[in-house]
C-alpha positions in Angstrom: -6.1 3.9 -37.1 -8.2 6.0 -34.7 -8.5 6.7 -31.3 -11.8 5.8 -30.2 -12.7 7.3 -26.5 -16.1 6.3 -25.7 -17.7 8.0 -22.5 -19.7 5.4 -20.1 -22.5 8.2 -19.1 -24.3 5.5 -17.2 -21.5 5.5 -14.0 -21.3 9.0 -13.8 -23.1 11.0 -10.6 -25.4 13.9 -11.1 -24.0 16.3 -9.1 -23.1 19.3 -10.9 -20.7 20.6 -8.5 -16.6 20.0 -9.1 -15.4 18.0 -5.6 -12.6 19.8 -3.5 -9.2 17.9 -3.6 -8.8 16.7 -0.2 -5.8 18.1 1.5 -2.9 17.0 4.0 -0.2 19.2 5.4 1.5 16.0 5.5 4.7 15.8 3.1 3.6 12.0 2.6 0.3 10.3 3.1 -1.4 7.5 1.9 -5.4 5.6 2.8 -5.6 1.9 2.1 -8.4 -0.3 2.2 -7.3 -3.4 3.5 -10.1 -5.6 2.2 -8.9 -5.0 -1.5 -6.2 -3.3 -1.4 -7.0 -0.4 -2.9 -5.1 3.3 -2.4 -8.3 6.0 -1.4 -5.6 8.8 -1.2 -2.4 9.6 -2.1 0.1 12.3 -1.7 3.7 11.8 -2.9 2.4 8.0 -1.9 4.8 6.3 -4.7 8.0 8.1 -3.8 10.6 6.7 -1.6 10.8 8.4 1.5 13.0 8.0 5.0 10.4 5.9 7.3 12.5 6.4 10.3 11.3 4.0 12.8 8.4 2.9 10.9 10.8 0.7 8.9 11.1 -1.3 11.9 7.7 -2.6 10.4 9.7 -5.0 8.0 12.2 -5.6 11.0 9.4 -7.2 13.0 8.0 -9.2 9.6 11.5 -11.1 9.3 11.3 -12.1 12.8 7.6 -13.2 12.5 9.0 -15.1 9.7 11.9 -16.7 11.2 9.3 -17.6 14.2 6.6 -19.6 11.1 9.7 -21.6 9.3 10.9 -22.3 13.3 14.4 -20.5 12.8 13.0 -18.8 16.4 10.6 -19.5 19.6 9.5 -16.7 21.6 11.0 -18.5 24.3 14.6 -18.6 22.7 17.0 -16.1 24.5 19.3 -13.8 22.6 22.6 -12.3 23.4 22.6 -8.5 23.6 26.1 -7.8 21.3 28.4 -4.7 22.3 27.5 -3.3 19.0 23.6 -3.7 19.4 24.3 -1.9 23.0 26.4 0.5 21.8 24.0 1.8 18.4 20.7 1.0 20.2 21.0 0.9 23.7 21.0 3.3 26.8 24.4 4.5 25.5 23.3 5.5 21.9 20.7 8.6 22.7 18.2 6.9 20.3 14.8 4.8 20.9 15.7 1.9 23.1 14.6 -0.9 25.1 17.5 -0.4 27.9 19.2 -4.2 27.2 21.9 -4.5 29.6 25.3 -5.1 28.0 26.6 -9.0 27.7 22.8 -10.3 29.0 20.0 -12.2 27.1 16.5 -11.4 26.2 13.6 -13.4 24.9 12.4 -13.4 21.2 8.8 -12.3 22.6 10.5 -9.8 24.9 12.3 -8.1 21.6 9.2 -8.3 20.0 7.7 -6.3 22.4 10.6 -3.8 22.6 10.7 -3.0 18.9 6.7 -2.8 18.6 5.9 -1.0 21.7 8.8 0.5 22.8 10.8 1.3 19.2 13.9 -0.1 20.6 16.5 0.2 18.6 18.8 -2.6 20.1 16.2 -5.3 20.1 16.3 -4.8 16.8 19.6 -5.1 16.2 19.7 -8.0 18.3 17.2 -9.9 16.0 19.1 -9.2 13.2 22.2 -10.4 14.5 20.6 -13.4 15.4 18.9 -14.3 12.2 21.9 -12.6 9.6 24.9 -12.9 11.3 25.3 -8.8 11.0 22.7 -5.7 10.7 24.0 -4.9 7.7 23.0 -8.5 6.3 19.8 -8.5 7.7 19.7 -5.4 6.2 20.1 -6.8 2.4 17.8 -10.0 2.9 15.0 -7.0 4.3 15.1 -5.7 0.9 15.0 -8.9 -1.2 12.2 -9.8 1.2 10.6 -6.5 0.2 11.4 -6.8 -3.2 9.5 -10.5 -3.0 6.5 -8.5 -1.5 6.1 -6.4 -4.4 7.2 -3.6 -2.2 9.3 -2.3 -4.9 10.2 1.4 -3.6 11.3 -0.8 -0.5 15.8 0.0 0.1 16.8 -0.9 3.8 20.6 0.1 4.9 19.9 -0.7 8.8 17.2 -2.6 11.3 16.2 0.6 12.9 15.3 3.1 10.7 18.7 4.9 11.7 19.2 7.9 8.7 21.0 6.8 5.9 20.8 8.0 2.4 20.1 4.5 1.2 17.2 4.0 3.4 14.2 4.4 1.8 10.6 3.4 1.6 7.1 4.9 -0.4 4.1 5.5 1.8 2.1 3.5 -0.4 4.4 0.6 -0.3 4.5 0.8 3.8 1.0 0.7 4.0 0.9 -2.4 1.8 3.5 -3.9 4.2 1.1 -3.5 7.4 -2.0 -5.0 5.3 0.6 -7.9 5.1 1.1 -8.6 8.5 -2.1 -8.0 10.0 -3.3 -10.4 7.4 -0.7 -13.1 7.7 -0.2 -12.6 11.4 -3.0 -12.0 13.0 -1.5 -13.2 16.4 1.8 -11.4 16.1 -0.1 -8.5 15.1 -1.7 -8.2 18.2 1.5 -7.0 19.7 0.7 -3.6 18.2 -2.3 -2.8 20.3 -0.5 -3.1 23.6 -0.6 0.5 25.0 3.1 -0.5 27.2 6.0 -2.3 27.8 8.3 -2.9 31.2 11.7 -4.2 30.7 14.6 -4.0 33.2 12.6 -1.8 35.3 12.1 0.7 33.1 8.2 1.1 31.5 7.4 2.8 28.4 4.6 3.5 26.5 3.5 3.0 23.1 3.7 6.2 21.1 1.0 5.5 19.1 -1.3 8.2 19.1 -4.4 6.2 18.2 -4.4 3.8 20.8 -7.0 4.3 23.1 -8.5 7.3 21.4 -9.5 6.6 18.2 -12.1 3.9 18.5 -11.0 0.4 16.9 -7.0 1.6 16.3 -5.2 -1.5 16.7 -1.6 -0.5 15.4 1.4 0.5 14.1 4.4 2.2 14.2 5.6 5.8 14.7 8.9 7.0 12.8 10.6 10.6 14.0 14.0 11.8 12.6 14.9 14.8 11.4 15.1 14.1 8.5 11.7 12.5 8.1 9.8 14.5 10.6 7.2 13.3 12.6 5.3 9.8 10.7 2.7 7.5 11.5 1.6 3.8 10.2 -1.5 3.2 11.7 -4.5 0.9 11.0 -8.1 0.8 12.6 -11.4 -1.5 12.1 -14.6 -0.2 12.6 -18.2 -1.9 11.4 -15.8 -4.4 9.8 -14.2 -1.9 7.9 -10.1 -1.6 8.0 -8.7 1.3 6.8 -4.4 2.0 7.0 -3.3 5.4 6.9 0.4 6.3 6.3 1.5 9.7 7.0 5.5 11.7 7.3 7.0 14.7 7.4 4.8 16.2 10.5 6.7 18.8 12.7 6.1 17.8 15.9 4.2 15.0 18.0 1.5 17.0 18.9 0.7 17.7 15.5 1.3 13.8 14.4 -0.9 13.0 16.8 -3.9 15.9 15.4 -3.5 14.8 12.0 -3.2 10.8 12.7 -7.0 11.3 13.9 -8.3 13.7 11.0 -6.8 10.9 8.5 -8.2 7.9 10.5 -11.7 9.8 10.4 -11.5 10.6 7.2 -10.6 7.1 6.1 -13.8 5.8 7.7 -16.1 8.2 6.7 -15.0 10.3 2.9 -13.7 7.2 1.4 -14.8 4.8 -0.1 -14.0 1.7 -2.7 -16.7 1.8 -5.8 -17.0 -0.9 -7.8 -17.8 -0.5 -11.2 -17.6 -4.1 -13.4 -17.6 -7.6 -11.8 -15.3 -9.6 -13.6 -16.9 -11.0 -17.4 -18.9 -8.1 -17.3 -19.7 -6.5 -20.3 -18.3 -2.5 -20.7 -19.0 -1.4 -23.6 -18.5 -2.2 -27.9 -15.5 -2.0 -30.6 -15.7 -1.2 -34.1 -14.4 -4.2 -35.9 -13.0 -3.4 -39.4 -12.8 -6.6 -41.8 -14.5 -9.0 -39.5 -17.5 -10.8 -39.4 -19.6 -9.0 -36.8 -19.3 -5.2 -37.0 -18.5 -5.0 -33.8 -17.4 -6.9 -30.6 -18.2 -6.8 -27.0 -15.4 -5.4 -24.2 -15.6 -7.3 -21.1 -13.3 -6.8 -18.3 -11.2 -9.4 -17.3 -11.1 -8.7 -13.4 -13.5 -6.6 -11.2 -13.1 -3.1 -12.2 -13.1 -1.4 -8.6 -11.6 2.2 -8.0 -11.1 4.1 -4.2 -11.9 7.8 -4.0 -13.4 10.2 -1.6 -16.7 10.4 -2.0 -16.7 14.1 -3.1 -14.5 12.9 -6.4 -16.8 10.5 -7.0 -19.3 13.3 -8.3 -17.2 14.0 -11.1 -15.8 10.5 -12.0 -15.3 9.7 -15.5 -14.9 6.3 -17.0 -14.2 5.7 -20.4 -13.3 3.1 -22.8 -10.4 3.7 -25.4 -9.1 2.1 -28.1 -7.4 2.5 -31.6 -10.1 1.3 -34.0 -11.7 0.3 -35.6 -9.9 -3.5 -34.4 -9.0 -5.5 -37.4 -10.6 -8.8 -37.7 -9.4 -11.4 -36.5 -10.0 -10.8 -33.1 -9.8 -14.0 -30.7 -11.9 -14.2 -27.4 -9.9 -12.7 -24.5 -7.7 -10.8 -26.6 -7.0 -7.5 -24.7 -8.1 -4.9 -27.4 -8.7 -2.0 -25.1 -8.6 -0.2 -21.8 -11.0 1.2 -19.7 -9.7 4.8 -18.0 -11.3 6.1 -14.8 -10.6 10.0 -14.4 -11.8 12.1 -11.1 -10.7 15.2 -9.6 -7.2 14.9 -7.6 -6.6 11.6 -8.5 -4.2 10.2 -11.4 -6.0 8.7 -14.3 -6.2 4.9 -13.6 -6.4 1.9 -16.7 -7.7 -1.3 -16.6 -7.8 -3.6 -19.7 -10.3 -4.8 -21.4 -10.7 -7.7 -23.8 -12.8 -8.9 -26.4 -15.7 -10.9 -25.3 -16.0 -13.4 -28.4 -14.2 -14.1 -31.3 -14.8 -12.4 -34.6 -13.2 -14.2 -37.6 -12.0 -12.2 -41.0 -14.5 -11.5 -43.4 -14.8 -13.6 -47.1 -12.7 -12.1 -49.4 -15.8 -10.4 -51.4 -16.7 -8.8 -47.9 -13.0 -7.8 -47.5 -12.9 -5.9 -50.4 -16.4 -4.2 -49.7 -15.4 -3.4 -46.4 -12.3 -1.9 -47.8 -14.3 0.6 -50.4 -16.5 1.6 -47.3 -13.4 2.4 -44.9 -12.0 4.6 -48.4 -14.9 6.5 -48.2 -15.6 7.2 -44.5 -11.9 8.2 -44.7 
């Protein structure tokens, strides 16, 4: 058998010039279109990394759950534990929402101080509430994760606390926010509220989109020192929504530069090409033995690839196979793949199956096609 690699010239731009990678000093980063789900950019996107507070994402999904199946109302009050005060309240050092010790808070209250605010002991106090223990609510975060496809997805705490065990990719956080702002579109309005007061005490949402980059709408920050300085953040414009992820920045003020130069560059060098609908037809295969010579390759789903537009000069799709196929081939039989190459970008396959079926030759036409195969050969 051969390799056959057949180059589609009919997809591929003019331009003659090779595109420039782009670039983040960003130690993680990821674009996502949020119509179909496809990553524009990645950098280190697939590789767990510590999401600091922007795990708290996933915290504020389980509660948004718990609220759908009725397991919480907004209006249901909470008690504030002496462990949730004492890891994520005024006492602890860390992001809080200042719950007093021994009092009650409302579910929509919590919501609040975990989205706007990053508090650290309304999240504990939501996990409590739903698991019985953080640690709990830890392990059903990650089977809920796991459930989500998020499979990078490890969560050892509710607020995004260091631990070795903690761990989620880029790409599978931004897949995480296109779930929420798609299956809660109320809840997910939480995100764009530029501040919080509770117990006296207002905050702002750190955020550094909101109110600057036009049509931001969320997410989360994340700063340890271990992960740096991150970002989850989402914007629409002209109907478009883009979510950049980002970590590993050194400082806010340098978050909040590179948050914007992503965001723009989300809108305006990216972009999602499509190539094939679904049935259409890519390309041919040499049949060996069959009835036809060849058969057509259709492609079972919509081929459709994101790139910046400056890669998309130098794309190159091509269909490969080890051929010639042997007859019989049955309709839909996935026979070969279709490979999309570009500059900065990992090569990316998508199968391809035979678009009718081709039956075995007689066996005088076996036996001919076996002397011709002997002397190509």
């Amino acid at each position: 058998m051969r390799l056959f690699a057949a180059l589609l010239a009919f997809v591929l731009a003019a331009a003659p010039a090779a595109a420039q990678e782009f670039e983040t000093p960003a130690t993680f980063a990821v674009i996502l279109d949020f119509e179909t789900g496809e990553i524009l950019y990645s950098k280190n996107g697939d590789t767990p990394m510590p999401p600091a507070s922007m795990s708290k994402l996933m915290t504020a999904l389980m509660a948004f759950e718990a609220l759908d199946r009725g397991a919480l109302r907004l209006d249901d009050e909470l008690p504030v534990s002496e462990n949730a005060w004492r890891l994520g309240g005024a006492a602890s050092g860390s992001s809080t929402m200042f719950l007093p010790l021994n009092s009650r808070a409302r579910v929509e209250d919590l919501l609040r101080g975990v989205i706007v605010q990053s508090g650290n002991d309304a999240c504990i106090v939501l996990a409590e509430a739903l698991s019985g223990s953080e640690e709990a609510f830890s392990l059903e975060m990650t089977a809920r994760a796991r459930e989500l496809g998020l499979e990078t997805a490890s969560f050892a705490n509710s607020t995004g606390w260091p631990h070795p065990e903690h761990r989620i990719s880029a790409a599978d956080l931004a897949r995480l926010a296109a779930h929420i702002i798609r299956e809660h579109p109320e809840l997910y309005r939480l995100y764009a509220e530029r501040e919080f007061t509770y117990n006296g005490i207002r905050q702002f949402n750190r955020n550094p989109l909101l109110g600057v980059f036009p049509g931001a709408d969320g997410l989360k920050t994340g700063h340890t020192s271990e992960a740096g300085y991150g970002l989850v953040a989402s914007a629409e414009r002209d109907g478009v929504r883009r979510i950049v992820v980002f970590s590993g920045m050194e400082s806010e003020r340098a978050r909040a530069l590179e948050a914007e130069r992503l965001m723009r560059a989300a809108m305006s060098d990216f972009s999602v090409y499509r190539l094939f609908g679904a049935g259409d037809e890519v390309g041919h295969a040499e049949v060996f033995m069959g009835a036809a010579p060849a058969v057509r390759l259709v492609a079972p789903e919509a081929v459709q690839v994101g790139l910046n537009r400056r890669a998309r000069h130098d794309m190159r799709v091509s269909v490969v196979y080890d051929g010639p196929l042997t007859a019989p081939i049955a309709a839909g039989d996935v026979v070969a793949r279709l490979v999309v190459e570009a500059p900065g970008y990992e090569p990316r396959e998508y199968p391809l199956a035979a678009g009718e079926t081709v039956s075995r030759q007689g066996l005088f036409g076996r036996a001919w096609a076996a002397v011709v195969h002997m002397i190509r050969n």
